[in-house]
N, C-alpha and C positions, 0 to 999 in steps of 0.2 A: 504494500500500500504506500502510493507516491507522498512526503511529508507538505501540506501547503505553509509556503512561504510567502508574508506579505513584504514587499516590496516597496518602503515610499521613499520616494526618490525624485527632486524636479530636474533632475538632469536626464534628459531622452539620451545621450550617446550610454551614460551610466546604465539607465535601467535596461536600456539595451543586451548591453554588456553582461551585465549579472543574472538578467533573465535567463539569454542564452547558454551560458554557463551553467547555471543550475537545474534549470530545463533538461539540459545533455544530461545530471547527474541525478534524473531521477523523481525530480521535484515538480511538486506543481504550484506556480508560480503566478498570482495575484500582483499587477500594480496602481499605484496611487501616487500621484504626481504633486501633491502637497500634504501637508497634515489634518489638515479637515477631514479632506477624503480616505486618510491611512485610517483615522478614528474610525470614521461610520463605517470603514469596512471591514476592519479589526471587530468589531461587536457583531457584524454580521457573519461571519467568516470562520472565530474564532480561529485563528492558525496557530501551527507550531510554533513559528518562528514569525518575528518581527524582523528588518534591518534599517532601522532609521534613521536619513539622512538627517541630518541636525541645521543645517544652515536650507532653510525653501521660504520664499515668501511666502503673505500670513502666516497660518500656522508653524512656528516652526519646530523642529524633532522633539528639543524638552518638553515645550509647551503638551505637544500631542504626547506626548509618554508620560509627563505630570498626569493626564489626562486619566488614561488607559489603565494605570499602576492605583490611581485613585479609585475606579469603581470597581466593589469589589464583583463585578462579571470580569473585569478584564485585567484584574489584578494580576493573576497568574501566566497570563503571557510572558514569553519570553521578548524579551526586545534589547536587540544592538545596534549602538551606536554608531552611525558611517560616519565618517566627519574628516575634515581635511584639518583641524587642529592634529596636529603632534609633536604640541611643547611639553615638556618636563610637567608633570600632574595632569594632565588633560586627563587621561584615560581611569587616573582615583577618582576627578571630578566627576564623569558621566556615571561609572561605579555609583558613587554618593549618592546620585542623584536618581539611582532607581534601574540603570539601566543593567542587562545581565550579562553586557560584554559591550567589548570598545573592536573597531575594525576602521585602521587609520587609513585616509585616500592618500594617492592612488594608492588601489586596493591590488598587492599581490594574484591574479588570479589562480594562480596553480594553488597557492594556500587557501583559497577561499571553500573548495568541496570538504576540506578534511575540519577547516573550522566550523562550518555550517553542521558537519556532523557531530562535530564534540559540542557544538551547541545545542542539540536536538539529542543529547544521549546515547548516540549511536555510537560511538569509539570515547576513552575515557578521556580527559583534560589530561595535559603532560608533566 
């Protein structure tokens, strides 16, 4: 049974990219192109996995993961953080902040099937 992954992302070459990607690996793959949208589809959808772009106009990633980690239906998501921060603490701050893993851009691809899976339980954390 294929794992559904939501996807919010305002970047089209990005979501492109990581659909693709995870698509080949198996997944079945939901996108949302701001954080309003990642919400209402998140509640709808519930999915395995979140990957949340953190910088999109309106909503943006904390806002919408504040959101989600708030009510307790969507509490239980999993949700990481994409984000093109990667200064010294970024990755404790979005931690703090709720989220269940950090994934710094550009995003590695060859690493991203085996992190997606230690995200979802399927291979254990290193």
């Amino acid at each position: 049974m294929p794992y559904k992954i939501l996807l919010v992302e305002d970047n089209e070459n990005n979501r492109l990219l990581l659909r693709d990607i995870l698509t080949f690996h198996g997944h079945e793959i939901t996108v949302a192109s701001d954080g309003e949208e990642g919400v209402a589809l998140a509640r709808e959808l519930m999915p395995d996995l979140i990957l949340m772009d953190i910088q999109m106009p309106g909503m943006d990633g904390m806002t919408a993961s504040r959101i989600l980690k708030g009510d307790p239906a969507t509490s239980g998501l999993k949700i990481i953080a994409l984000t093109s921060f990667a200064m010294r603490g970024d990755q404790e701050k979005f931690l703090a902040a709720g989220f269940d893993g950090y994934l710094s851009k550009p995003i590695n691809t060859r690493e991203l099937p085996g992190l997606v899976r230690q995200w979802l339980g399927m291979e254990p954390q290193p």
